[in-house]
C-alpha atoms as an extended CHARMM CRD file, in Angstrom:
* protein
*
       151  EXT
         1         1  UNK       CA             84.7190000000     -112.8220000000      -22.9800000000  PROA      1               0.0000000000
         2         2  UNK       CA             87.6360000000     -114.4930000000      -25.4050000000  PROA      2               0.0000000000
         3         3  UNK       CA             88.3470000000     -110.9180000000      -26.7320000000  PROA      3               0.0000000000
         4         4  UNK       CA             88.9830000000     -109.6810000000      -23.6000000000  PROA      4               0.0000000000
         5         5  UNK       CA             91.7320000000     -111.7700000000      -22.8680000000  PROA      5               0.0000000000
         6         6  UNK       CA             93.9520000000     -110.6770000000      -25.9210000000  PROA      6               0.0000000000
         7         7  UNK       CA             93.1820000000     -106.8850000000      -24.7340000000  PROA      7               0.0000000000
         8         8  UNK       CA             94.4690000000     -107.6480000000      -21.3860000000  PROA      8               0.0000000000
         9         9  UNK       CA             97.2980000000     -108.9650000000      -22.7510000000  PROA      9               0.0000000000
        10        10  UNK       CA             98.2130000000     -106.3190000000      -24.9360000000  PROA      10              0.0000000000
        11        11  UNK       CA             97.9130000000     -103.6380000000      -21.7890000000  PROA      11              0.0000000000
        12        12  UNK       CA            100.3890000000     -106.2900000000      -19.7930000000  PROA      12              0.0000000000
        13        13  UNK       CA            102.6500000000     -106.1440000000      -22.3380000000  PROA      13              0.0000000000
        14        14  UNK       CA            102.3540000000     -102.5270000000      -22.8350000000  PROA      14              0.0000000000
        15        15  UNK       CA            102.7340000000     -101.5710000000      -19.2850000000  PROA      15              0.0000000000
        16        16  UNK       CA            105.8660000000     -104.1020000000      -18.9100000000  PROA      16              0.0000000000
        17        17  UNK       CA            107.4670000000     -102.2660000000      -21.9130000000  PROA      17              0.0000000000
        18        18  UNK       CA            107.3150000000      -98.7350000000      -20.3840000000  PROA      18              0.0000000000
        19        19  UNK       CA            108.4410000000     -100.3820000000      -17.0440000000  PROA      19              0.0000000000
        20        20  UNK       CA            111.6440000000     -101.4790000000      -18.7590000000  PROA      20              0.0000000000
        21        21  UNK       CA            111.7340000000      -98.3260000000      -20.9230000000  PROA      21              0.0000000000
        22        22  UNK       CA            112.0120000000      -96.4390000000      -17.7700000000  PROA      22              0.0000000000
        23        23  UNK       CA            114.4820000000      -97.9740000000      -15.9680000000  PROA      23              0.0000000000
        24        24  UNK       CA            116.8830000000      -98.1390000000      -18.9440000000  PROA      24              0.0000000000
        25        25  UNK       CA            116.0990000000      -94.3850000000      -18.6020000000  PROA      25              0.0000000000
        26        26  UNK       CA            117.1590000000      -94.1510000000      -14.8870000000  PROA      26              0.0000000000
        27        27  UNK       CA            120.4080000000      -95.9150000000      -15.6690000000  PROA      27              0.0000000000
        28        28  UNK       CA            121.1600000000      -93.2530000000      -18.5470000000  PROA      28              0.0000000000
        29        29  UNK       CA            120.8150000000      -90.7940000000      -15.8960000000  PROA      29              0.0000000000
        30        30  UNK       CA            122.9590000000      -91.8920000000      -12.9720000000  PROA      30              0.0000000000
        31        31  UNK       CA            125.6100000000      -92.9210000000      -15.7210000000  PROA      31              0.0000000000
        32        32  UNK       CA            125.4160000000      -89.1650000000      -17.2460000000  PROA      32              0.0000000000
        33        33  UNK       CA            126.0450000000      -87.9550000000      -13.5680000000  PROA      33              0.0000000000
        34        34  UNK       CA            129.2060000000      -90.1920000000      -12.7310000000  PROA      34              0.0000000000
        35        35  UNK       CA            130.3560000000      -88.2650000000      -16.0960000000  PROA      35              0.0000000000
        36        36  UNK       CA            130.5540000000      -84.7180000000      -14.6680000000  PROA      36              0.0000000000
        37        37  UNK       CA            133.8000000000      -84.1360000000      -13.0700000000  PROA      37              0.0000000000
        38        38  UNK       CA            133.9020000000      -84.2160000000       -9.3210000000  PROA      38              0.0000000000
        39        39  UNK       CA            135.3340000000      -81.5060000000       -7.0460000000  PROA      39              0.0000000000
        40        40  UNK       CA            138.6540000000      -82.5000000000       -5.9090000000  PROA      40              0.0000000000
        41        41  UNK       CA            139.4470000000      -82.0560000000       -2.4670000000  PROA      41              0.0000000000
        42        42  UNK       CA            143.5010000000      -81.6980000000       -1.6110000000  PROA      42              0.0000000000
        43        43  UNK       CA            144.5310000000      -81.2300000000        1.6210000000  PROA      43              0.0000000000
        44        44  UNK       CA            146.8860000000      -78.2130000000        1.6700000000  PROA      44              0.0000000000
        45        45  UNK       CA            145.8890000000      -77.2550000000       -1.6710000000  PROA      45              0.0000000000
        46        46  UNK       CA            147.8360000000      -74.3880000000       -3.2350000000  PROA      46              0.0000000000
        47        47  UNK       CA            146.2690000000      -72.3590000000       -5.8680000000  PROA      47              0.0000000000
        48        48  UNK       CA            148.4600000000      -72.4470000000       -9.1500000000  PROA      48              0.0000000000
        49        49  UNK       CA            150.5960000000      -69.8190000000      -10.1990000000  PROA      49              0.0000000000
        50        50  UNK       CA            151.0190000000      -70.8590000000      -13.9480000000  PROA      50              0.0000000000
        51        51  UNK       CA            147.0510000000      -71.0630000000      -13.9990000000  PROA      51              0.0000000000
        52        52  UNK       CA            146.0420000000      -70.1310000000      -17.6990000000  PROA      52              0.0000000000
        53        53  UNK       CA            143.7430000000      -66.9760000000      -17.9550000000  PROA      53              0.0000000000
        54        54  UNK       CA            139.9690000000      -67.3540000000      -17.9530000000  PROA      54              0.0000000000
        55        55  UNK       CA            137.3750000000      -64.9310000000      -17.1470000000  PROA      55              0.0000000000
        56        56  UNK       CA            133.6860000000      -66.9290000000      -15.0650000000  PROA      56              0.0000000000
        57        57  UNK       CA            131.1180000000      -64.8940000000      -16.6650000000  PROA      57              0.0000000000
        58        58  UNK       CA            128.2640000000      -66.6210000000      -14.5670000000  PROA      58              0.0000000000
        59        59  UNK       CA            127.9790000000      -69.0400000000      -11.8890000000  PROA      59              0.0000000000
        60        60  UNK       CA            125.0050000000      -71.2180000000      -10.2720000000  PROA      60              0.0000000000
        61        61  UNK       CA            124.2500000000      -74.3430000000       -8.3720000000  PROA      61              0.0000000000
        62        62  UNK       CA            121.2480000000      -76.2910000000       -8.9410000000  PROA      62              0.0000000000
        63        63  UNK       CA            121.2990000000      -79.7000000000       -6.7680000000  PROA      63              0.0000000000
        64        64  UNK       CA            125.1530000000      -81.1310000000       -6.4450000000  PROA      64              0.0000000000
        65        65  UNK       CA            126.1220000000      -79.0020000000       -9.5740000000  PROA      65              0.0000000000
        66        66  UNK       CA            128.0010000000      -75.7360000000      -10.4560000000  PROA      66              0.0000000000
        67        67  UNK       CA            127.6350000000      -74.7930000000      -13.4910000000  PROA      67              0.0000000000
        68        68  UNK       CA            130.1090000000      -71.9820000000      -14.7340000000  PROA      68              0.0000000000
        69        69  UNK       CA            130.2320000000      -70.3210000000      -18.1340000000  PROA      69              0.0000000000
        70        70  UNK       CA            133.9120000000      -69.3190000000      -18.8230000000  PROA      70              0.0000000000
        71        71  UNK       CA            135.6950000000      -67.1090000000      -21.4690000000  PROA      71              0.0000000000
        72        72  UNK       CA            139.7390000000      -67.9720000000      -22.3150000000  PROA      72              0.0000000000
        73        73  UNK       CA            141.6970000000      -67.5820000000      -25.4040000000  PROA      73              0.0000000000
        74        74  UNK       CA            142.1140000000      -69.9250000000      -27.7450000000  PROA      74              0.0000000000
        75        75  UNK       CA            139.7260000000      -72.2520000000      -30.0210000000  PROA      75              0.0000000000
        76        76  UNK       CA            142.0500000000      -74.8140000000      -31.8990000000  PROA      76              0.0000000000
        77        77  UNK       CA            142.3640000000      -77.3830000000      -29.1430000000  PROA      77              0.0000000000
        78        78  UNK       CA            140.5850000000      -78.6080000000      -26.0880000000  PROA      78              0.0000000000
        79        79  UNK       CA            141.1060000000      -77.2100000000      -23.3210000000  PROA      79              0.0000000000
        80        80  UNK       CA            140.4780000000      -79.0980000000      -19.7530000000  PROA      80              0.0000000000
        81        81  UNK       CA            139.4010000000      -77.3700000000      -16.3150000000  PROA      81              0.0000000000
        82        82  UNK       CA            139.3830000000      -78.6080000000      -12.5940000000  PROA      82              0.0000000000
        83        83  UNK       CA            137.6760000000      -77.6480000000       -9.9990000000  PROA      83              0.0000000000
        84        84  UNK       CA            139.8220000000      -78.3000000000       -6.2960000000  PROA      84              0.0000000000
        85        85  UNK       CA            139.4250000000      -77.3210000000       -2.8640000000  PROA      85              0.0000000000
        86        86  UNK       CA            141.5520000000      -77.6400000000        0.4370000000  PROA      86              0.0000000000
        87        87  UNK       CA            138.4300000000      -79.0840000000        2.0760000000  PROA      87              0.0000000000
        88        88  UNK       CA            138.8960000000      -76.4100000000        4.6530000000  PROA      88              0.0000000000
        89        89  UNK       CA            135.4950000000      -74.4940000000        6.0840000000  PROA      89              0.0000000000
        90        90  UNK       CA            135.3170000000      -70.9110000000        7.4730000000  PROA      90              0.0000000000
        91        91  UNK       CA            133.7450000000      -70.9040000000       10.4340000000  PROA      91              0.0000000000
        92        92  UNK       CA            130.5640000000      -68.6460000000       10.4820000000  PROA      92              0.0000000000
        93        93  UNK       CA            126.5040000000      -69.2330000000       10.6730000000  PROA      93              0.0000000000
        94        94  UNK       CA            126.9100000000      -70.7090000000        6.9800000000  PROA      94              0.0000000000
        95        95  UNK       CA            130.0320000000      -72.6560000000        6.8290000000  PROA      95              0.0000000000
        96        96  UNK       CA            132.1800000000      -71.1670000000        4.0000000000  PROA      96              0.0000000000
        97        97  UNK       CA            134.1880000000      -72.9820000000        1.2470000000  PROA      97              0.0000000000
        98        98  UNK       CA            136.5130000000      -71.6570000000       -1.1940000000  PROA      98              0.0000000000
        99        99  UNK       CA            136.8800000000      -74.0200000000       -4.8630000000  PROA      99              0.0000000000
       100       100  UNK       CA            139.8010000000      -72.8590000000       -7.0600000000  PROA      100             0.0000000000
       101       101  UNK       CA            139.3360000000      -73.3550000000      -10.5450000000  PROA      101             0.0000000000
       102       102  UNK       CA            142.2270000000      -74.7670000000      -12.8400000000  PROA      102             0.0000000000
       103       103  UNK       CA            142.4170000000      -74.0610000000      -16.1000000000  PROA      103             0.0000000000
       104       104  UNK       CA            144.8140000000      -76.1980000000      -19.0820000000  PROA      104             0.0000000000
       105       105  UNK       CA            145.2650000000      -74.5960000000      -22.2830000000  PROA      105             0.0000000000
       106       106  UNK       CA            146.5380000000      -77.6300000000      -24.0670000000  PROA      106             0.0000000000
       107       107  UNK       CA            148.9320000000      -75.2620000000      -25.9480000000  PROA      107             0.0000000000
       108       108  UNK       CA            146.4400000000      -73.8980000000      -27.8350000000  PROA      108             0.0000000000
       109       109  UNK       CA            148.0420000000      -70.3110000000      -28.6170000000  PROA      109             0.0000000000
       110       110  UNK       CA            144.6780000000      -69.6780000000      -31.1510000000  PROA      110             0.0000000000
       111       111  UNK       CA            143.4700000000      -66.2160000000      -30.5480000000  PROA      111             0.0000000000
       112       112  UNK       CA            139.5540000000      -66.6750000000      -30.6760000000  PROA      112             0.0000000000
       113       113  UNK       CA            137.7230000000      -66.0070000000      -27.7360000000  PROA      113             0.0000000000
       114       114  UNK       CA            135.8410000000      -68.9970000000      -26.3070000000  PROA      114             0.0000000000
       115       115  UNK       CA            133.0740000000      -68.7950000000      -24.0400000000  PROA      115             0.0000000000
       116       116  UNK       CA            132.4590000000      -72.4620000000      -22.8400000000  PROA      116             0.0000000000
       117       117  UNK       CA            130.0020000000      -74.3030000000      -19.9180000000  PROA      117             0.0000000000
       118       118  UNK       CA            131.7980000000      -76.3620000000      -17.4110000000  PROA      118             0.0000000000
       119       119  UNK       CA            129.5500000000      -78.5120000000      -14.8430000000  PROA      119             0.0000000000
       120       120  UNK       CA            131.2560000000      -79.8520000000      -11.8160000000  PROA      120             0.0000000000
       121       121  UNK       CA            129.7130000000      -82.1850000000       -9.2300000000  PROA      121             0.0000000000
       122       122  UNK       CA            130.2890000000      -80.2370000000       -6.0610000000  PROA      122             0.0000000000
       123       123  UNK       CA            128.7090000000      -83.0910000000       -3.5530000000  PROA      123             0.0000000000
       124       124  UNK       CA            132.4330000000      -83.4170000000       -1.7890000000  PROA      124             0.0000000000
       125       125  UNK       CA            132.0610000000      -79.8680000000       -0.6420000000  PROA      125             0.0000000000
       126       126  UNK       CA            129.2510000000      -81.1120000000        1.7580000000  PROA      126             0.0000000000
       127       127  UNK       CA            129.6850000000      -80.0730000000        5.4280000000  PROA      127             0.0000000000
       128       128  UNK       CA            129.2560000000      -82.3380000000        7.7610000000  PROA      128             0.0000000000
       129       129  UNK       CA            127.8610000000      -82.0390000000       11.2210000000  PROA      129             0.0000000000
       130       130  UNK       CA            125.6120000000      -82.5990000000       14.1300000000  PROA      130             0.0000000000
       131       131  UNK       CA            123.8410000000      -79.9710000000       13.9450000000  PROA      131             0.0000000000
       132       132  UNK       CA            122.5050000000      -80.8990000000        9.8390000000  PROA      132             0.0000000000
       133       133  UNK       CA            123.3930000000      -78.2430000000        8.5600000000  PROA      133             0.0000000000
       134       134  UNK       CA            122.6810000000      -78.2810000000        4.9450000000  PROA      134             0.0000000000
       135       135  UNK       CA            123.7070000000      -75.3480000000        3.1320000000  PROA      135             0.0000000000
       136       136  UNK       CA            127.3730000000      -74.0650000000        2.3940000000  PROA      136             0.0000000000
       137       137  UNK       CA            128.3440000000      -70.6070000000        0.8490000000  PROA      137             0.0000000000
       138       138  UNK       CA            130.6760000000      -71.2780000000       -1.8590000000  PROA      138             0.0000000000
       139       139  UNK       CA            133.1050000000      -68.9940000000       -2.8910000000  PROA      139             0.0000000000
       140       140  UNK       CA            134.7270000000      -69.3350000000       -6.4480000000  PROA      140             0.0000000000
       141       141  UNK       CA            138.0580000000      -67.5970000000       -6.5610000000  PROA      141             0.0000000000
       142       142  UNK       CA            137.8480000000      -64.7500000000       -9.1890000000  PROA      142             0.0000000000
       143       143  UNK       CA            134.4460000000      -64.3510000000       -9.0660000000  PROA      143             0.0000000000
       144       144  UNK       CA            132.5060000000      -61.6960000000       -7.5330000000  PROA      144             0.0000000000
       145       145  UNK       CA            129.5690000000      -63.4800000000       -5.8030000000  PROA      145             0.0000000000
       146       146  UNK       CA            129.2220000000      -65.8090000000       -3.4590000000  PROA      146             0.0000000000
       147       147  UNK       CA            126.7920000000      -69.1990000000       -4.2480000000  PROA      147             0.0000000000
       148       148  UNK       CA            124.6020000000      -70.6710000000       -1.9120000000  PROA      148             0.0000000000
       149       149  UNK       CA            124.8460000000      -74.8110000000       -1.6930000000  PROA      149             0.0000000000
       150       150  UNK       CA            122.1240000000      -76.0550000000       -0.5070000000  PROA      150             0.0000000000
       151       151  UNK       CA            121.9510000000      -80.0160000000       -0.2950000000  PROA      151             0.0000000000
């Protein structure tokens, strides 16, 4: 009977060490999501007319995320993207909302062609209502086709 007391131990402690394991994991997580940049929504929001050229190659939502592979010139320096929105809905079965996305060269006049992966946390572009709806077609200015958000 004394050996199976150290045995139990050992599984206590064990158990207790992929508990904490675990949740140090969970925190990684949530941390990694406050990361991803949010959509911003700006009333009366204007698209930019000195907007830097970019081509979206593809675009998908999984969960609260867009994900969109880009192409721009460049390659020396970083460059930084947005994602806004007026916050406005079209009105149809699906509500409807349009995201602009800004692009910032940095003044990086390099010539290489970059293809790049942005993720954006699209949870602002939520619609709320009554009725619980919980889907959203989201339209990406310059791009062809339109997403289905489905929260």
């Amino acid at each position: 009977m004394t050996n199976q007391t150290p045995m139990k131990k050992i599984i206590y402690i064990a158990f207790s060490l992929i508990f904490i394991y675990s949740c140090n994991l969970s925190k990684k997580r949530n941390s990694n999501k406050d990361l991803v940049p949010q959509l911003i929504i700006q009333e009366n929001y204007l698209p930019a007319k000195d907007n830097t050229p970019f081509t979206i190659l593809n675009a998908s939502i999984k969960k609260d995320f867009l994900t969109l592979t880009v192409q721009y010139g460049g390659g020396c320096k970083e460059h930084f993207f947005k994602i806004y929105s007026s916050g406005l809905f079209k009105k149809k079965s699906t509500p409807k909302l349009t995201l602009y996305l800004e692009h910032n060269f940095n003044e990086d006049f390099c010539k290489k062609l970059v293809v790049d992966t942005l993720v954006f946390n699209i949870s602002k572009g939520r619609y709320e209502s009554s009725d619980r709806i919980q889907k959203v077609e989201i339209e990406i200015d310059s791009y062809p086709t339109i997403l289905e958000y489905i929260y």
